[in-house]
Structures are given as structure tokens and as C-alpha cells.
C-alpha positions in Angstrom: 30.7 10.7 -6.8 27.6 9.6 -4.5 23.9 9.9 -5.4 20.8 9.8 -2.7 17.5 8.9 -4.1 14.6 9.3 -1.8 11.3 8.7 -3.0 8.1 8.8 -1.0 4.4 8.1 -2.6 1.1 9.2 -0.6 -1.1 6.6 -2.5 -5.5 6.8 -2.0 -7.2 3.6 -3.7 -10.7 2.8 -3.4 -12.7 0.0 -2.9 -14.5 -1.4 -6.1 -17.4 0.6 -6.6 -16.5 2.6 -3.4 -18.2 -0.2 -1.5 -18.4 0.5 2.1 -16.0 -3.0 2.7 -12.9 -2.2 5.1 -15.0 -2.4 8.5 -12.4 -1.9 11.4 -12.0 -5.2 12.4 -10.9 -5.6 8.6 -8.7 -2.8 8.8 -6.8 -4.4 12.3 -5.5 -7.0 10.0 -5.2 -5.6 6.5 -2.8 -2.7 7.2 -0.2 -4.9 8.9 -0.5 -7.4 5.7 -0.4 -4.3 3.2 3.0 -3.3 5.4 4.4 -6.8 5.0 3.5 -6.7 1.4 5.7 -3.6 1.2 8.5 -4.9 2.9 8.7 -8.1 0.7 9.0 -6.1 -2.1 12.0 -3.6 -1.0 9.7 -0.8 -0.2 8.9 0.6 3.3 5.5 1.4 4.5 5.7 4.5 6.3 2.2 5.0 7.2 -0.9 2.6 6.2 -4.7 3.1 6.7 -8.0 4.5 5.6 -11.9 4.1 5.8 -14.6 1.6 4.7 -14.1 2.4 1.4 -10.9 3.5 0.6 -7.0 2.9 1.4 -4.3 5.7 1.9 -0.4 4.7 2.0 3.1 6.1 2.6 5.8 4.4 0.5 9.0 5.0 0.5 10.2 3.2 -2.7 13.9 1.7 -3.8 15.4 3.3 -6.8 15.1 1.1 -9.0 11.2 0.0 -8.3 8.4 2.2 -10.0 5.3 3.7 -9.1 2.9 1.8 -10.8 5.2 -1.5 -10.0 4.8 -0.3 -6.4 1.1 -0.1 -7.0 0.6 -3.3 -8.6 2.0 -4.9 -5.9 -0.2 -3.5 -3.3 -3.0 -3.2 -4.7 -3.2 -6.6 -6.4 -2.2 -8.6 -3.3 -4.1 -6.8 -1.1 -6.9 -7.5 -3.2 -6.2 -11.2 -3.2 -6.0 -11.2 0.6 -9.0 -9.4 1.0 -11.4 -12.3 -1.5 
């Protein structure tokens, strides 16, 4: 017997405070690194991008990872790059 899981997230953070922040020369750099963060983790970024103030991202996720795990993981490293 064969299983197939396939899951995909559409995931929309914002800034703190919906501060106006990701300026497009910001934006050139941080959706490659948010892509790389993905694929260091087993997860695929699909699509990654968004405005000054907020993120939007299309993950295809592993099995055995969670969403909020898959979240974390973004979000906190992103974050990190981004101070």
C-alpha cells in the first residue's frame, strides 16, 4: 500500500506593528533568504513576497513537519535576518 501527502500553506505575516519596513530593495534580498530558509528545513517555497508591511508565502511542507513548526521557522529567522 502507497500513501501521497501533499500539503501546501498560503501563509500572510505582518510586520511588528504593521510598520511600513520591507522597502523593495529589502524585499530583493529577503525573499531569496526566506526561500533558503525553506529549503534548509525540508520545505519548498513555492512562491515568496509581499509589501512594506507584510509577507505572503507558498509552502509546500514534508509530512512529517507542522504548520506552526513551518512557521517558526520562517518567521523567527527571517526576523533575525531582518535586525
Amino acid at each position: 500500500m502507497h500513501s501521497y501527502v501533499s500539503c501546501h500553506v498560503h501563509a500572510v505575516f505582518a510586520v511588528a506593528e504593521r510598520r511600513r519596513l520591507l522597502r523593495p530593495e529589502v524585499q530583493q534580498k529577503l525573499w531569496p533568504y526566506i526561500g533558503g530558509i525553506a529549503r534548509e528545513n525540508g520545505m519548498t517555497a513555492l512562491i515568496v513576497g509581499g509589501v512594506e508591511d507584510h509577507v505572503h508565502v507558498l509552502l509546500s511542507l514534508p509530512a512529517t513537519m507542522t504548520i506552526s513548526k513551518a512557521m517558526q521557522l520562517i518567521k523567527g529567522n527571517s526576523s533575525k535576518w531582518i535586525h
